[in-house]
N, C-alpha and C positions, 0 to 999 in steps of 0.2 A: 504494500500500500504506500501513495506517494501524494502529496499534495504538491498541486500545479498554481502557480499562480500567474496572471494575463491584468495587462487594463484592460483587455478587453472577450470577455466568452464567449463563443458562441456554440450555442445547441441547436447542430443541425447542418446539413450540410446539401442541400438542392441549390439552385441557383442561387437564392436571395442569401442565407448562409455565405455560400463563397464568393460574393458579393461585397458582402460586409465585411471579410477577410480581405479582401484582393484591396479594398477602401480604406481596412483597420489598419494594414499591413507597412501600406504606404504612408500613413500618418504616422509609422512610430509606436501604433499602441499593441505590439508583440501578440500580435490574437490567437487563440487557442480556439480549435474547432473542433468539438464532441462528435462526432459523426453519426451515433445515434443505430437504432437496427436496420435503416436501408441508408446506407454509405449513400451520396448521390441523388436521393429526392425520388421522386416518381419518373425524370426522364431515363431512369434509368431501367427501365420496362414501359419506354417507350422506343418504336423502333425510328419510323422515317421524320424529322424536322422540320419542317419547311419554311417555319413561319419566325425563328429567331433571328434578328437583324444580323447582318455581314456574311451571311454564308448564301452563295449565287443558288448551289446546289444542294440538293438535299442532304441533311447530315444525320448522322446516329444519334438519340440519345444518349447513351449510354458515352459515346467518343467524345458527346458535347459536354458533358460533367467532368470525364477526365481533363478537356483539356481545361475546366476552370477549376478542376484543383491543383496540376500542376501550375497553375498561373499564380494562384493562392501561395502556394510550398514557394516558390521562385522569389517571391516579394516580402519572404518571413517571416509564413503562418505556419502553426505546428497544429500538424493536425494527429488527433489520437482517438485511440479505436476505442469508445464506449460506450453503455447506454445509459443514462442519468436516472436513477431509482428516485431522488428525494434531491428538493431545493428547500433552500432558505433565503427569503429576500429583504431579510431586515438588515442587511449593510447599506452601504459598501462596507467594505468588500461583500459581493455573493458568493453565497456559496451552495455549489451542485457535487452530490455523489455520486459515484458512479458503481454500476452494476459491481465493477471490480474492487471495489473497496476505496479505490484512488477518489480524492479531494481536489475540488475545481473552484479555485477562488479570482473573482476575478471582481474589477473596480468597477467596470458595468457589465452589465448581462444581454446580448442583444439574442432572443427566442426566435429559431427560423425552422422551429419543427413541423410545419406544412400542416398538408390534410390529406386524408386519401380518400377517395370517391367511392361510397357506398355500392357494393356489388350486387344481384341478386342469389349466385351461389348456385345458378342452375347448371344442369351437365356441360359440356361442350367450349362454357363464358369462358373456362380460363386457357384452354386450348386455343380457342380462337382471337385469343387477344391479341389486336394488330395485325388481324387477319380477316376484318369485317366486324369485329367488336371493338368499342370503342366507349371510353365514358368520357369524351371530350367533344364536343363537334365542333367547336372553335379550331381545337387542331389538326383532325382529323376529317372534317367534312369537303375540303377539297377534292381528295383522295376520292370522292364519291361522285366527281362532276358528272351529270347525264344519266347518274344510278339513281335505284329505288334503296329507300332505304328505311328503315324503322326505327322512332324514339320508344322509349320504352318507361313508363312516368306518367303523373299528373298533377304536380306541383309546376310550381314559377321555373324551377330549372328546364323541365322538360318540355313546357310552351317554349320557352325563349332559345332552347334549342332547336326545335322543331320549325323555328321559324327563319332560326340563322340558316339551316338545312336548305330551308327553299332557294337560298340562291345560288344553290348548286344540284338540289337534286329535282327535276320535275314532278317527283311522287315521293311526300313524307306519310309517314302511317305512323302516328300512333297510338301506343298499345297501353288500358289502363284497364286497372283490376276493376276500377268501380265505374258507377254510369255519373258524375262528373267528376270534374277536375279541382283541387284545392287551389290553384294558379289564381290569380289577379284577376278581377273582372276585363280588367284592358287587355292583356293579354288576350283571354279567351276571344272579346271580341277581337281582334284581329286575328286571332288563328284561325278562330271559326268563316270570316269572310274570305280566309284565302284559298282560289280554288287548286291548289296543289297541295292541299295538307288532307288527307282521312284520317278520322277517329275510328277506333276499333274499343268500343265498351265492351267492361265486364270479362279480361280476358288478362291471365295469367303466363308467361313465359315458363315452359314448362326444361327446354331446354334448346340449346341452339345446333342448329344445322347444319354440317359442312367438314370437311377433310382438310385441314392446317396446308398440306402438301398438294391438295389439291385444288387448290382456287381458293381457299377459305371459307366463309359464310357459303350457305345456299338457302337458306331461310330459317325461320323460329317457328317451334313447335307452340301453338299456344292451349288452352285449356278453357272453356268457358268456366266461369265461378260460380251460374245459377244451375248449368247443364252437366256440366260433368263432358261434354263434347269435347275432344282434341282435333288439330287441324293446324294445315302449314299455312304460314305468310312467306313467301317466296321474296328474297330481299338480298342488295347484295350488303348492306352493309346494318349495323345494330349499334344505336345510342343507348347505354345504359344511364339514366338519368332520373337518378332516384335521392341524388343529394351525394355532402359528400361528409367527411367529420374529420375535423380538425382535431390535430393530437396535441392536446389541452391537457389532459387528465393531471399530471405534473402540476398545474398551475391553478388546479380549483381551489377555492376558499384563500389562493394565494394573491391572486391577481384578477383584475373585475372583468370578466366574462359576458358574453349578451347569450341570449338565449340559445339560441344554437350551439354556443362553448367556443367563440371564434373569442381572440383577444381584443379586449375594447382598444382602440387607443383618439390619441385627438384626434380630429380628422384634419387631414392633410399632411400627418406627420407618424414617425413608428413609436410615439412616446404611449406609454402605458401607464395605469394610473401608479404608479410607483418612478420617482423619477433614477435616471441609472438603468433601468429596464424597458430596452426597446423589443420592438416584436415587428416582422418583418416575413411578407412574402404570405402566402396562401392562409398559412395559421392565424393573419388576421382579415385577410381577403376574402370574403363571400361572395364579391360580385363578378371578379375578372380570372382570376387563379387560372392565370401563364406565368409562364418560364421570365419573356419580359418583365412583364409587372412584376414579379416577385423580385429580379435582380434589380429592379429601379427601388422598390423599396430597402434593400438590403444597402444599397448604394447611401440612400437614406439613414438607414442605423449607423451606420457607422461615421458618418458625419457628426449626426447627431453625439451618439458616445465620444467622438472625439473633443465638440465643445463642449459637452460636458464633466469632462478629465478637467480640461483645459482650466473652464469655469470655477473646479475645485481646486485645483494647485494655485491657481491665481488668487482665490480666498485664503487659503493657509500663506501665503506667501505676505498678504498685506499682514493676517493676524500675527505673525512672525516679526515684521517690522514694528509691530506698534513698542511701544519702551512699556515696561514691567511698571 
């Protein structure tokens, strides 16, 4: 067991994380990044990119994490392998535990532990992911231009998918267990007026369709909920959009939450109700959660944490001058 001490911590390491590093790094404030149990964020079971600024051509996720943690490491981030059981946020210093016994003290704390998008768990979803399954349409609904394609939901997310769809696919369907939708009145009325969207009520995904190696998706099995009927929806591609949950659990009753469990902070900035503790990147994003946005907030924390070093050694330093 070892205790590590940083101005600056970060838990968590997707875009917005090594962000904050590659920003802490160059200011001097020696940042340490917890990597957490998925090294790398969610692009890293993501395959094809398309949509992150500078790259002409399509890129890996997975090759696009590596190269911003090598960039992180280059600019003298220490990055170390573990998952934080237990924080305390009544410093400065904070301090995080980690699964392995090791102590993580750091002068601010900036939170870039993301969110992972709610699955349904049925046969086939996780075979087929990036193979016509998808719970993004913002990054993935390109990939479908001139396909049919199916959301699958009845909440705010799944309208607002469903409708970003339309401008690439001529035929959205979606699929929802019950006969309305929780979504927005405005939403609904525009989904409902546009004529390339079907609803499909009252109907279950039972499991999904298709050979990884051969083509991917071929359609969803679905299930009626009042019948007990099975039957395909023939599709080539499937938006899972049932929400997503942010990994909070660490930070309940520690730090002010909204109802969903997303981290509050001001708006327009990654400050949280605890000053020293910034949050950054999807875990406080409900409305955008990309790769961009997250690293533009991460860009943010660390700024942030930087004037706020800053702000405190500049106070100790006057309270040091004063005469006794």
């Amino acid at each position: 067991m070892a205790t590590h001490t940083t101005r600056m911590l970060i838990i968590g390491s997707g875009p917005a994380g090594l962000t904050a590093a590659i920003y802490g790094a160059r200011a001097g404030m020696q940042p340490i990044v917890v990597q957490g149990l998925q090294p790398g964020g969610q692009l890293t079971i993501t395959t094809d990119v398309e949509n992150y600024p500078g790259f002409r051509d399509v890129v890996q996720g997975p090759w696009l994490m590596q190269e911003m943690q090598a960039q992180a490491e280059h600019v003298g981030t220490r990055m170390l392998w573990d998952t934080i059981v237990d924080i305390d946020l009544s410093g400065p210093p904070f301090r995080a535990i980690g699964d392995s016994g090791d102590v993580y003290e750091g002068e601010t704390l900036v939170i870039a532990t993301g969110a992972q998008a709610r699955w349904l768990g049925a046969p086939g979803e996780q075979e087929l992911g990036g193979k016509g399954v998808s719970a993004c349409a913002t990054c993935d609904g390109f990939f479908y231009r001139g396909k049919k394609v199916v959301v699958i939901g009845g909440g705010n997310t799944a309208v607002e998918e469903a409708l970003y769809l339309t401008n690439h696919s001529p035929e959205v369907t979606i699929i929802h267990r019950r006969d309305s939708f929780r979504a927005e009145k405005i939403l609904q009325d525009r989904l409902f007026a546009h004529p390339a969207v079907k609803v499909v009520w009252n109907k279950t995904v039972a499991r999904f369709v298709g050979d990884p190696a051969q083509g991917g998706l071929k359609a969803v099995e679905v299930v009626d909920t009042k019948t007990g009927e099975t039957s395909l929806i023939e599709t080539d591609g499937a938006f899972v959009a049932i929400g997503h949950a942010p990994a909070t659990e660490l930070f309940r009753g520690k730090l002010e939450l909204d109802d969903s469990g997303y981290i509050v902070v001001t708006p327009g900035t990654p400050k949280t109700s605890i000053p020293g503790v910034f949050a950054c990147g999807d875990v406080m994003d409900h409305t955008y959660r990309q790769a961009v946005t997250a690293a533009g907030t991460g860009c943010m924390a660390a700024l942030d944490a930087e004037r706020f070093v800053a702000e405190r050694e500049f106070a100790r330093g006057q309270e040091a001058a004063v005469p006794a």
